[in-house]
N, C-alpha and C positions, 0 to 999 in steps of 0.2 A: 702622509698618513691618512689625515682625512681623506683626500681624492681613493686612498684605495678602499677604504671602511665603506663608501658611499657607491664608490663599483662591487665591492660584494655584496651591499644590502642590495643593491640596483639587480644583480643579475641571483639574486635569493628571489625576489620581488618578480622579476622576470620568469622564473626558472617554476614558481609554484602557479605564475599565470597561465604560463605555457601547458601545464600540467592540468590545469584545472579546463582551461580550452579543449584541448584534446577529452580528455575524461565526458565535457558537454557535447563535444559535434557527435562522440561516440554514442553517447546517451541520444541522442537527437535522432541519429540515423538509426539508432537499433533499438532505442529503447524499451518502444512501445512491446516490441517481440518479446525483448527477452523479460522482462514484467511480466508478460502473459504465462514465458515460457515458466519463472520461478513458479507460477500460480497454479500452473498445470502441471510439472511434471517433478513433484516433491510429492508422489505418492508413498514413496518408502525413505527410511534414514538413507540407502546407498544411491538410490537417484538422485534424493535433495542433495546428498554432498557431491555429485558431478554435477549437477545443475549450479549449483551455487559457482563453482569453480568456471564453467563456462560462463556463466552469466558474467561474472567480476572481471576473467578474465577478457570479456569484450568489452564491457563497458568501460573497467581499469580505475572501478572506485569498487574498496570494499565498503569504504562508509557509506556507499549509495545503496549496494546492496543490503545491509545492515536493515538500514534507513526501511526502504520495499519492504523486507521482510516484519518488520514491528508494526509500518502499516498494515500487511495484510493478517499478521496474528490480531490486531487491533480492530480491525472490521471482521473477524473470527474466519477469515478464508486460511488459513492457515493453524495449524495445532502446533502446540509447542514441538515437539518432537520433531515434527519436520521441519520447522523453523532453527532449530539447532544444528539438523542436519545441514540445511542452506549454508547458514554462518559458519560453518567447519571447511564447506567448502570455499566458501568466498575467500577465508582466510590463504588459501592457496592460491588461487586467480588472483588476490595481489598482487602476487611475488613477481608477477610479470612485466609492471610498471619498474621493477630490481633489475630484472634480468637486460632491458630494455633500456636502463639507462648507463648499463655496466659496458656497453659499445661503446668506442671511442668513433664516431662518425661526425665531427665538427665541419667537415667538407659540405655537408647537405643541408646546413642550416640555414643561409641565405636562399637558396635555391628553394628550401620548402617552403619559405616565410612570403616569399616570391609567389609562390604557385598557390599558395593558402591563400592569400589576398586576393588573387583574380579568381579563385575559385567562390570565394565568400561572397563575392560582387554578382555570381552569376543570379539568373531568376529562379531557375531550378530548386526548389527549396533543400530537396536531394542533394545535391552539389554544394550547395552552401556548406550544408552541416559538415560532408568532407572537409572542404574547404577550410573549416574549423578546426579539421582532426589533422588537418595536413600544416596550418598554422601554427596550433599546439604543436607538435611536434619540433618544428623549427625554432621555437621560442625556447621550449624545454630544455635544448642543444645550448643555445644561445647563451641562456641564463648557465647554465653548465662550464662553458669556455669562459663565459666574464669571471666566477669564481675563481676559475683550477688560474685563470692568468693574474689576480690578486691575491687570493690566501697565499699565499708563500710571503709576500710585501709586509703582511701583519702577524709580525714574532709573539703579540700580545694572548695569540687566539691559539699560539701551541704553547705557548708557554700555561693557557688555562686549560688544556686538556690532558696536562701533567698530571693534574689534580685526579685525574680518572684515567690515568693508563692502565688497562690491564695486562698489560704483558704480565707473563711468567719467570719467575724468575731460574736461576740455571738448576734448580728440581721440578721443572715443569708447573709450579706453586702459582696459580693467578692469585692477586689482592684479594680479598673479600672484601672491602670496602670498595674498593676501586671499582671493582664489580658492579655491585650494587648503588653504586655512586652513578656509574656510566647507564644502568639501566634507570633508573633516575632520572637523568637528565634527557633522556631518547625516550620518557615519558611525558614529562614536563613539557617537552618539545610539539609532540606530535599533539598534546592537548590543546594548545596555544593554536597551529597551525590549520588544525584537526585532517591530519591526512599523514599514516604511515607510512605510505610511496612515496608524498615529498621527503618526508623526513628521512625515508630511507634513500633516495636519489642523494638530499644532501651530504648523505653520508658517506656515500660511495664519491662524491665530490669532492669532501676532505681526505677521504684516504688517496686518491688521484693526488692530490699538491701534499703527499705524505705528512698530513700535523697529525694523523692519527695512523696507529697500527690496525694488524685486523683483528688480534683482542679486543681492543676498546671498539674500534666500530660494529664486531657481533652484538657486544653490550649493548652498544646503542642502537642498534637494530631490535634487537628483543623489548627494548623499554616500550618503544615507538608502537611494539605488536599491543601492547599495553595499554597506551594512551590512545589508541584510536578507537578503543570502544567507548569514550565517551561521548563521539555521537551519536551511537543507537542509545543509552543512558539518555542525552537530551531528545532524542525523537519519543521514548517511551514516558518521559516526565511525565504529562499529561493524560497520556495511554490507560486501558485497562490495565488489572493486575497482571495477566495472563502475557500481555504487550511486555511487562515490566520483567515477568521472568525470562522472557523471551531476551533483554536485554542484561541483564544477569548472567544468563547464560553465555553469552558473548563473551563478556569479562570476565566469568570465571575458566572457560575454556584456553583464552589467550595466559590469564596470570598463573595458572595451573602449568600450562605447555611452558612458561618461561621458567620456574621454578624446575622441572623435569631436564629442560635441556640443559640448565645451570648445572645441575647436578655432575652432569657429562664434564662439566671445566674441571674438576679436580677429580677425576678417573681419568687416570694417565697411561700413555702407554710409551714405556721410555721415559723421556722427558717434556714428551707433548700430550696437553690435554684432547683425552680422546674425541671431544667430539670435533677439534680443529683437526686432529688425524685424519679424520672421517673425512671433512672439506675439502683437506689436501688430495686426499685418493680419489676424491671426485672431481677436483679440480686438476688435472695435472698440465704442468707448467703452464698455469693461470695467473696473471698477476691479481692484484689485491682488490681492487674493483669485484673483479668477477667472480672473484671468491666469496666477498660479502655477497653479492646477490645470488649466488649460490648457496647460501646460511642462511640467508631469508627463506628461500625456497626449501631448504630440507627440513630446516624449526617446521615452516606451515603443514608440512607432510609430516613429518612426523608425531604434532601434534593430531593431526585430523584421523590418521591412522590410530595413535593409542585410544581417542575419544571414541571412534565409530561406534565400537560395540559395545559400549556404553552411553551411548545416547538416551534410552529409556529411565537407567539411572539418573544421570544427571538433569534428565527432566524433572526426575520425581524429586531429587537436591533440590533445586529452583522452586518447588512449588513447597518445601519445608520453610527453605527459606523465607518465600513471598508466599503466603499462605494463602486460598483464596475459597470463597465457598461458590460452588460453579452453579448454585443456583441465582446470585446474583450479580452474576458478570452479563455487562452489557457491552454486546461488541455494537462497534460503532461503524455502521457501515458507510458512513460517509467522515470518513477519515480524512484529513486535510493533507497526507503525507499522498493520498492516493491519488491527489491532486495532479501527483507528476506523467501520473500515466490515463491521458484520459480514454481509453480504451476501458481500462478498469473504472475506472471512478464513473463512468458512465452508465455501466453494467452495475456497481455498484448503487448510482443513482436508483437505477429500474428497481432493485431489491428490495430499496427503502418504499418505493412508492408503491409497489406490491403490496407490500406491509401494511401503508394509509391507504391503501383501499379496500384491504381487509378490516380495518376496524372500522372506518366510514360505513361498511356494507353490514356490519353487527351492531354500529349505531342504529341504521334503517330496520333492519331487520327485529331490533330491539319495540323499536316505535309501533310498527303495524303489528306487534303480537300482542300491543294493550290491549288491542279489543277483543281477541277471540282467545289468546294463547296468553294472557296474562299470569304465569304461574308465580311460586316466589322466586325462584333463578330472576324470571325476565323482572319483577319489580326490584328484584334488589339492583339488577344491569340500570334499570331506568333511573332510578336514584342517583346514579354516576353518569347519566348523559353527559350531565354540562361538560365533567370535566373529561368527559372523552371529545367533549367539543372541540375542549380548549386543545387538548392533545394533537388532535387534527390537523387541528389550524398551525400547531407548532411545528409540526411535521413539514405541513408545504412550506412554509417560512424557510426552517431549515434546509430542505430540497432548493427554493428558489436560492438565497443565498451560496449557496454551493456549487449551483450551477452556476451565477453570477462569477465566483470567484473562478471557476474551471474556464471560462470564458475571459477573466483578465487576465490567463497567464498568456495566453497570446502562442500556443505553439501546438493548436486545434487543428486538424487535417478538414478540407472542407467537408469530409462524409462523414465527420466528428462533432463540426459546428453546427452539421444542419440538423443533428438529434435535440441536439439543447432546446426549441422551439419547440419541439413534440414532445419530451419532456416535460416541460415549461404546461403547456396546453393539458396534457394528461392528468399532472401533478392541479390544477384549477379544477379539473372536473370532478378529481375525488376529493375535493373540498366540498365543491357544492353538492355533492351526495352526502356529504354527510350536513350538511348544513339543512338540508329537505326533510331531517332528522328532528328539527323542532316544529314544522309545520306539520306534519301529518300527529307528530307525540300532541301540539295543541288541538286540533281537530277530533282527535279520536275521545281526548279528556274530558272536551266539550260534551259532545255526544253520552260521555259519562257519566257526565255534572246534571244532564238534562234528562238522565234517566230513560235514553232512546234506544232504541235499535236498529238495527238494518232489517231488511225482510230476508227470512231464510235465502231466496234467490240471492238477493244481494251479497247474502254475507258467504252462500258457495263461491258468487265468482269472485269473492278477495281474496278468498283463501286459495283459490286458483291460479289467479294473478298473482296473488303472493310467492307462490310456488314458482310460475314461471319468472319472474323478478328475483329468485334466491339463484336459479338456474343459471339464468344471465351474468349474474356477481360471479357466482363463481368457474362458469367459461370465459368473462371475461381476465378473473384474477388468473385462471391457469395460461391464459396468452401472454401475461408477465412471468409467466413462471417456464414454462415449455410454449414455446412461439411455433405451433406446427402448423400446416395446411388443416389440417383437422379440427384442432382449435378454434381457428382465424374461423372455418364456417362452421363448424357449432355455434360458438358467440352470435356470429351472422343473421344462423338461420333461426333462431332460437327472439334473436331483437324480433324479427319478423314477423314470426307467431305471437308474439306480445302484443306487438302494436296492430294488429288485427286481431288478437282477443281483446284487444282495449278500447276497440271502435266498435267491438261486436258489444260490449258489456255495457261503454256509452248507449248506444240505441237501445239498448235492450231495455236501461234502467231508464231513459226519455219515455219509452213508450210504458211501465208499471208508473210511472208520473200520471201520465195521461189517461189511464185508466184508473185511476186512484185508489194503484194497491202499494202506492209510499207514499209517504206523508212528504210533500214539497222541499220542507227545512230539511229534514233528513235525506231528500234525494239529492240537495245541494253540498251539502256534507260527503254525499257519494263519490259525485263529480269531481268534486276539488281532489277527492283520495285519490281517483284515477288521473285526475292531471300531475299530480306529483307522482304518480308510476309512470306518467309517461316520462316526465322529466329525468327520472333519474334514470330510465332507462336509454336516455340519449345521450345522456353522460356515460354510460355505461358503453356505449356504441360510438363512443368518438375515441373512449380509450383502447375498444379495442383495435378499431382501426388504425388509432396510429399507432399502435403496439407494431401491428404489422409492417409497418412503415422502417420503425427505427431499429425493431430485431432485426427485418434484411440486412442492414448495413451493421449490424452486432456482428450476424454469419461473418460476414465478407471477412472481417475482422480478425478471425480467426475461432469462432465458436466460442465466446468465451464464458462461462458459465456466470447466468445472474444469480442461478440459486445456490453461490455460496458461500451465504450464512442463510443455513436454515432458520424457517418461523420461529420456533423455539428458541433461537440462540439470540436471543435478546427477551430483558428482563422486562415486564410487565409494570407498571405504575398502577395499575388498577386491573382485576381481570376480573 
């Protein structure tokens, strides 16, 4: 008794390893695509829900997909609605991991387990992840046959699924208890587990060594669609609102489809509940395996179908329910779920830093309009320097950390790793632009305090300089934004012309010194303004060059878009 209890838990143990290996080499070898693919091509509800089904059904986790999806509503690259649509589809690409274990192929389990192992050994990082996919696969088999060769040994484990049989009685009459007892329990299960394709494989397991019928295991297939939204439920915990209805959505789309297809168990046609009729005319002469994973697969479609054309509605359900005011959702664009695809989380990186060096460049820009452009806008902006300082400074923290952790997951492509550095360098220099923000804001105060001026010449060419200094911000920020050849030498040519208005403007204002039409102290005051234009204009020219650097290998990537989450789509602290 014990040796068998201990071979089913062994080949349970096995059977979800196997499972989960596969589900990673696939993730490994495809991932990155198909992450981009959900990102890009969930333009309408009827794409997102093919996208969503291809996506799951390569990768062969909907929990992963879920997961993707509440990251990217969470960093706002994604709107509820299409996010719904995704998760409607996913729910179908499932059914594949059912369909897939409802083969009886125990012949290829060694042989793949075999070829998995010297493929996983190879250097090829390529091959490995197969290697993975071809492992899992043999494991999943494996753990499969240890079962179907024990369960039948432990009487204890049919005798407890008495307790939830649903067969019909000889009026076609399923339990309602039993019912909902077995959907229950294929809930409770897959929470525990967190994965409906295990849950469902094992169930196609027990109906194989007959302890259950395919009454009871539809049941428990349905519980299972149930209990595996509460991983996107714990991905969204922490999440914005918007994240949160996104996962609501999930679980209400699954416990709604289960309620609907239940309905079908006591609408009978003869003495078979219709919706088993339905199985059977689709199944014909299927044994009981293939059946269930055939009722997996028609529940998912037939839910995804009744939801489709109402997807806008139950968007706007979701947002009754989780109510949110959209002026102050802040999407998080370095989301730690986006960690898993560092394509995105990269692209996503650039977004945020886009961002700190849009405010770093309205800090600057704030400072040098004390002296000439001091209206009440700009004193009331000055007033909040510091704490756009600190904002700043929090910003690259954040970025650096983020990129730190993108870098301990250890599964970077080298044209992935070598951004982080330029990144890393980028995300420094619009610190110290903004940091330049309290040197020029004390210099110009001074100047204030002492009751000085510049001399008209002087004070044209700041406002000059100012100008071309606003230029530069903002051809650099558009190279974070749209990385074109165009871009790249505007910024270029633009540094160019500064730093030769700025050696023209030093001599100019050396030589009104020496003819004493400024007064010394305040030509030195001069100087030092133009040294911090020139400084932050180097900063402004390192960023955009490596802008140029690390978009290249964005392209290659697949074009993936940094800008999206608009400016606007994050909430301000101070504006």
């Amino acid at each position: 008794m014990i040796q068998s209890i201990l071979a089913v838990l062994g080949g349970v143990a096995i059977f979800i390893y196997g499972m989960t290996l596969m589900s990673d080499g696939l993730q490994k070898v495809a991932g990155s695509k198909m992450r981009s693919i959900l990102r890009l091509f969930a333009k309408n509800r009827f794409v997102a829900v093919l996208t969503g089904v291809g996506v799951t059904a390569v990768i062969q986790s909907s929990a992963a997909t879920t997961v993707m999806v509440v990251g990217f509503v969470n960093a706002g690259l994604l709107n509820l609605e299409q996010a719904i649509g995704i998760i409607c589809g996913a729910h179908i690409g499932t059914t594949v991991t059912g369909q897939l274990v409802a083969f009886n192929i125990g012949a290829v389990v060694f042989p793949a387990i075999i070829i998995g192992v010297l493929m996983s050994l190879m250097k090829s990082r390529l091959v490995s992840h197969w290697g993975m996919v071809v492992m899992g696969f043999g494991f999943l088999f494996l753990g499969m046959e240890l079962m179907k060769a024990e369960l039948p040994n432990l009487q204890f484990i049919q005798d407890a699924f008495q307790f939830f049989k649903c067969a019909p009685d000889e009026n076609g009459f399923m339990p309602p208890a039993a019912v909902l007892g077995a959907i229950a329990l294929g809930m409770i299960v897959t929470v525990v587990i967190q994965s409906s394709s295990a849950c469902t494989g094992i169930i196609i397991v027990l109906a194989s060594s007959q302890l259950v019928d395919l009454y009871t295991s539809v049941a428990l297939a349905l519980g299972s669609n149930i209990g595996t939204t509460i991983t996107a439920q714990i991905a969204a915990f922490s999440a914005n609102r918007v994240a949160k209805q996104a996962a609501l959505a999930h679980t209400l789309t699954q416990a709604i489809g289960v309620v609907l297809i239940a309905i079908f168990f006591w609408v009978r046609i003869g003495t078979e509940p219709l919706f088993f009729a339905v199985i059977r005319w689709c199944s014909p002469g299927a044994e009981t395996p293939r059946m269930i994973a055939n009722a997996h697969t028609i529940f998912n479609i037939f839910s995804t179908i009744v939801f489709l054309p109402f997807i806008p509605q139950l968007a706007r359900l979701c947002e009754r329910i989780i109510p949110v005011d959209r002026k102050e959702i802040k999407f998080q664009r370095l989301d730690p779920l986006l960690l898993a695809s560092p394509s995105i989380a990269l692209a996503q990186t650039t977004a945020a830093l886009r961002k700190m060096l849009q405010k770093a460049w309205r800090m600057v820009d704030c400072a040098i309009n004390i002296y000439n452009h001091n209206d009440e806008s700009n004193q009331r902006m000055v007033r909040q320097l510091e704490k756009r300082e600190e904002d700043v400074d929090q910003r690259q923290q954040e970025i650096a950390n983020y990129l730190a952790e993108l870098m301990t997951r250890g599964e970077l492509r080298p044209d992935e790793a070598s951004q982080i550095p330029l990144l890393l360098h980028c995300t420094n220099d619009a610190e110290r632009i903004g940091d330049h923000t309290a040197v020029i804001q004390r210099t110009l105060e001074q100047l204030a305090s002492e009751d000085r001026r510049f001399s008209p010449q002087a004070t044209a060419e700041l406002d000059g300089l100012h100008e071309q200094l606003r230029n530069l911000a903002d051809a650099t920020i558009l190279t974070l934004e749209k990385n074109t050849p165009e871009n790249v030498s505007r910024a270029k040519e633009i540094r160019r012309e500064m730093v030769k208005a700025l050696t023209d403007s030093e001599q100019e204002h050396l030589n009104r010194i020496k003819q004493g039409l400024c007064v010394p102290a305040v030509g030195i005051i001069y100087l030092e303004l133009l040294e911090e234009f020139r400084k932050i204009a180097h900063h402004f020219a390192n960023i955009a060059d490596r802008a140029e650097s690390f978009y290249e290998k964005l392209e290659k990537r697949g074009k993936l878009a940094v800008e999206g989450t608009s400016d606007n789509q994050e909430t301000q602290s101070f504006e």
